[in-house]
N, C-alpha and C positions, 0 to 999 in steps of 0.2 A: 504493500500500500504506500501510496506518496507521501510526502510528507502536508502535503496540500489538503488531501482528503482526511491522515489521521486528524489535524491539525481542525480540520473542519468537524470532523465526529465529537472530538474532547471539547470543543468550543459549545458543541449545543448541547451534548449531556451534560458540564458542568452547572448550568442554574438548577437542572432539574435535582441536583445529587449536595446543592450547597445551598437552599430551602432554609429558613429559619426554624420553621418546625421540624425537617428533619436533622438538622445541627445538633436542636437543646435534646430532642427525643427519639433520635433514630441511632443506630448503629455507629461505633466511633468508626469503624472502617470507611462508612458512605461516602463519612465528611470527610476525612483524609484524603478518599480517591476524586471526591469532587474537586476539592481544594487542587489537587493534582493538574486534574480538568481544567481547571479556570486558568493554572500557569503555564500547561502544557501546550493546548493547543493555541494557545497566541501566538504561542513561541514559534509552533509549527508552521501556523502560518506563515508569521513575521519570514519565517528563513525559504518560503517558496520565491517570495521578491526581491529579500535580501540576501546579503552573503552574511549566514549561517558566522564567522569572525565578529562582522559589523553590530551585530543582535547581540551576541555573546559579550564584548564589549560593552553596549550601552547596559544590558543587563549587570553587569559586574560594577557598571561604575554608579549606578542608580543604590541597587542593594546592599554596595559593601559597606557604603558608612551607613545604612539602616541597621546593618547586622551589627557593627560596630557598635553603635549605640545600645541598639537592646542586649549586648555583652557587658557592657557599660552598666548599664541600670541594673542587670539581673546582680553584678556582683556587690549594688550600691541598697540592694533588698527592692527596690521599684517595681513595679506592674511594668508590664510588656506596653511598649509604644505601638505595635503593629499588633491585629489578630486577623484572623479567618485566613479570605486567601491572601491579602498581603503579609500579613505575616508569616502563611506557610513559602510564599515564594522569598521573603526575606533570609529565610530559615536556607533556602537553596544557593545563598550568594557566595558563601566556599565553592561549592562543585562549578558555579560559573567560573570564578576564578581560577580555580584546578584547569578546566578544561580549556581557558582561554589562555592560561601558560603554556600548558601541552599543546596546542594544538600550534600557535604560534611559533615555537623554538624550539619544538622536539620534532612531532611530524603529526600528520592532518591525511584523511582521505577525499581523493577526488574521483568523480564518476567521467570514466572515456565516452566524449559527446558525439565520437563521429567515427567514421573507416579511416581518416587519416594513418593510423598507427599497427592496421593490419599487415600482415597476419596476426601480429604477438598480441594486439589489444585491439578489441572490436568493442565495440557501440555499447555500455552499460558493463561495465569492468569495472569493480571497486580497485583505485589505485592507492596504496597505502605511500605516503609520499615523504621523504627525509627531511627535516627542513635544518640539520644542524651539521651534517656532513660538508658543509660548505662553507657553516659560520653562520652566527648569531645576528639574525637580520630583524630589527625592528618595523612590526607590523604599521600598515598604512603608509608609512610614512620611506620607503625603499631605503632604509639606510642598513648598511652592515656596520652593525658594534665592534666585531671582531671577525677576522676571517682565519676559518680550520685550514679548509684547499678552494682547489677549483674545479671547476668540471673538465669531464678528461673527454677526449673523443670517444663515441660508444656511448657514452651516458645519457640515459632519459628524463629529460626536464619537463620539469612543471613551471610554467612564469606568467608572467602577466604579458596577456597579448601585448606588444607595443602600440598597436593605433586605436584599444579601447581597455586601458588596463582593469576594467572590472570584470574581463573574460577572463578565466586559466585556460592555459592553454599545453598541449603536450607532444614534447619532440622528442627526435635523438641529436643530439650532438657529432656535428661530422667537422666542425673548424673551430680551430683555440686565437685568440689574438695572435695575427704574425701570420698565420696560414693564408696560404693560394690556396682556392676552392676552382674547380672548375668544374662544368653540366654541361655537357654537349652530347647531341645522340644519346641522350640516356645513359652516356657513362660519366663515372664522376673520378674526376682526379682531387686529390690531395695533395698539394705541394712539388706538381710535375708529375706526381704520381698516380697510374691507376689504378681503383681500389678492384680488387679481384671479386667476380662474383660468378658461382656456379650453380645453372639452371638444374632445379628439381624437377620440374613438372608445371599443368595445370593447378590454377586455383579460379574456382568458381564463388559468387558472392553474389546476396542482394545489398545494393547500395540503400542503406537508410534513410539520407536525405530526398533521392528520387525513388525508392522505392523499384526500382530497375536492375534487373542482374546483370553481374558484372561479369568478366573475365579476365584473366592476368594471368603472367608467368608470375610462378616462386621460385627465390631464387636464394642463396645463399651468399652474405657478404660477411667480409671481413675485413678488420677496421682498427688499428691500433691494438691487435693481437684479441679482439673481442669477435666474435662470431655471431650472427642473428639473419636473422631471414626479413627478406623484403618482396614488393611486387611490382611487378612492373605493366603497367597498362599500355596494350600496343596503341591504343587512342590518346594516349596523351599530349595534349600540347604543346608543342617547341615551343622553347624558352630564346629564339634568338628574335633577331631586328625584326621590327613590324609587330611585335605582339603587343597587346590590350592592357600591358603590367608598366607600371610609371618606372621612371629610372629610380634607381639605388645606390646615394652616397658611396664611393667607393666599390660599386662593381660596372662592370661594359658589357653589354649584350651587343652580339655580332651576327652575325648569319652560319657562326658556327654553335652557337648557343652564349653559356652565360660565365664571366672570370670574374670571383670577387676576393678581393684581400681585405682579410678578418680584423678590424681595429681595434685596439686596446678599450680593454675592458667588454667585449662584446663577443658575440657566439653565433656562429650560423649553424642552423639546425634545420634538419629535415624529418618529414612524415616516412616511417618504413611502406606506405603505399605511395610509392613514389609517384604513380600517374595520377592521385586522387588526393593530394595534401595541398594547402594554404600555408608557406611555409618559407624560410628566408629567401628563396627563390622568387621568391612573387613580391613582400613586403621587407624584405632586410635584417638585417642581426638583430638579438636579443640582446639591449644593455646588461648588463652582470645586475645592480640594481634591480631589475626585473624579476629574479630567478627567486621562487616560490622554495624549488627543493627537489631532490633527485629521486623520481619513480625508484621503488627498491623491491614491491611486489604488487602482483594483480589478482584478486580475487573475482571467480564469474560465480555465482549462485542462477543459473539459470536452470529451467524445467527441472527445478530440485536435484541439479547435478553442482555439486562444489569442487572447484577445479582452482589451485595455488599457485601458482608459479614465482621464479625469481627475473622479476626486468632489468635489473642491470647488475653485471655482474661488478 
């Protein structure tokens, strides 16, 4: 169930289960789970429109000096300043806190929105995502406090689109600042180099956004000593002179395809469905500022099959 719909179910059972008459003379369970009700599905809601951080935040910063205070009074003998459901959601303002540290500086799940990242991640894939492997980045605000490493080539990023940073977005890493990239014919060099890749076979798909099935070669690439599977769409669109993609700070599109030298502090990264991604090819490098945290596993719960894997190695 979404979080739309639970969020809508706990929103209208909560008056019926938080009653004044069933309060003083009904069941303590009712009113605890209504109380529940009343704080949960706002929340739920709240986070269908908002990003699930943003909510969790203002929650943390509303409640914690309420909790604060009635810690305050409780240990000065005083009556509770909050009751029912604000004071059961007051009572919740730790766990907002707990989970807006963790999810912030340790690591946070995201859901795969699109075929971009197939074979290895398809369309509704819990990604569990690192956000400290890289350094201590303060939320909202893109600052790094301290930096652990950087991202290597091969690694799967989560960042904020560059041209609407309230998308996440999810790549792999194919250029470090300092690197020649080049895309021509569908092959990709590295620094004068071509990256090797050897054809498995068919792969067959239905595309999500059109609902139209696809076809591609799979293929096997290798990439700074890391190995993964990519696809390749014989209908893809050359990437040289004349196409519909605005120029790009530091790359040349020619009629042999596209050359871009990767500038400090920045990353160019591509979708593993290489004829079906939105990706530095089209709009340009990833500022390091940008970077959420490094995909490290993907969970599929579909047709109650549970399937784990590790995305980057």
């Amino acid at each position: 169930m979404s979080f739309f719909l639970t969020g809508l179910a706990l929103t209208a059972i909560a008056p019926v289960l938080c009653r004044k008459a069933l309060a003083e003379h009904g069941p303590q369970w009712a009113n605890t789970l209504g109380c529940m009700s009343a704080v949960l599905g706002p929340f739920y809601l709240l986070c269908t429109f908002i990003d699930m951080h943003t909510v969790l935040l203002v929650c943390a910063a509303v409640s914690g000096p309420l909790w604060i205070t009635e810690r305050t009074r409780a240990a000065r003998g005083k009556s509770r300043f909050t009751e029912g459901v604000l004071g059961f959601a007051v009572e919740l303002a730790p766990i907002a806190v707990l989970l807006l540290v963790f999810r912030s500086f340790i690591a946070e799940g995201y859901i795969v929105p699109s075929s971009s990242m197939r074979p290895n991640l398809v369309v509704g894939n819990y990604v569990l995502v690192d956000k400290f492997t890289y350094g201590l980045r303060l939320p909202l605000f893109y600052t790094t406090l301290f930096a652990v490493s950087s991202p290597k080539r091969a690694d799967v990023l989560v960042f904020r689109f560059p041209l609407d940073r309230s998308k996440p977005y999810i790549k792999r890493v194919i250029g470090i600042p300092g690197d020649l990239i080049e895309y021509r014919a569908g092959e990709l060099y590295v620094n004068d180099v071509k990256i090797n890749e050897e054809d498995i076979g068919r792969y067959d798909y239905i595309d999500e956004s059109s609902g139209k099935p696809k076809q591609a070669r799979i293929m096997t690439e290798e990439l700074a000593g890391a190995r993964f599977q990519i696809l390749h769409d014989t209908q893809a669109k050359e990437l040289g002179r004349g196409s519909d993609f605005p120029d790009i700070p530091g790359c040349d599109r020619s009629a042999e395809g596209l050359k871009c030298l990767v500038p400090n502090d920045s990353f160019f990264v591509l979708g593993d469905n290489r004829g079906n991604s939105l990706d530095s090819r089209y709009w340009g490098f990833v500022p390091a500022r940008y970077i959420i945290g490094r995909a490290i596993y993907s969970i599929s719960l579909s047709k109650m099959d549970f399937q784990y894997k590790k995305v980057t190695n």
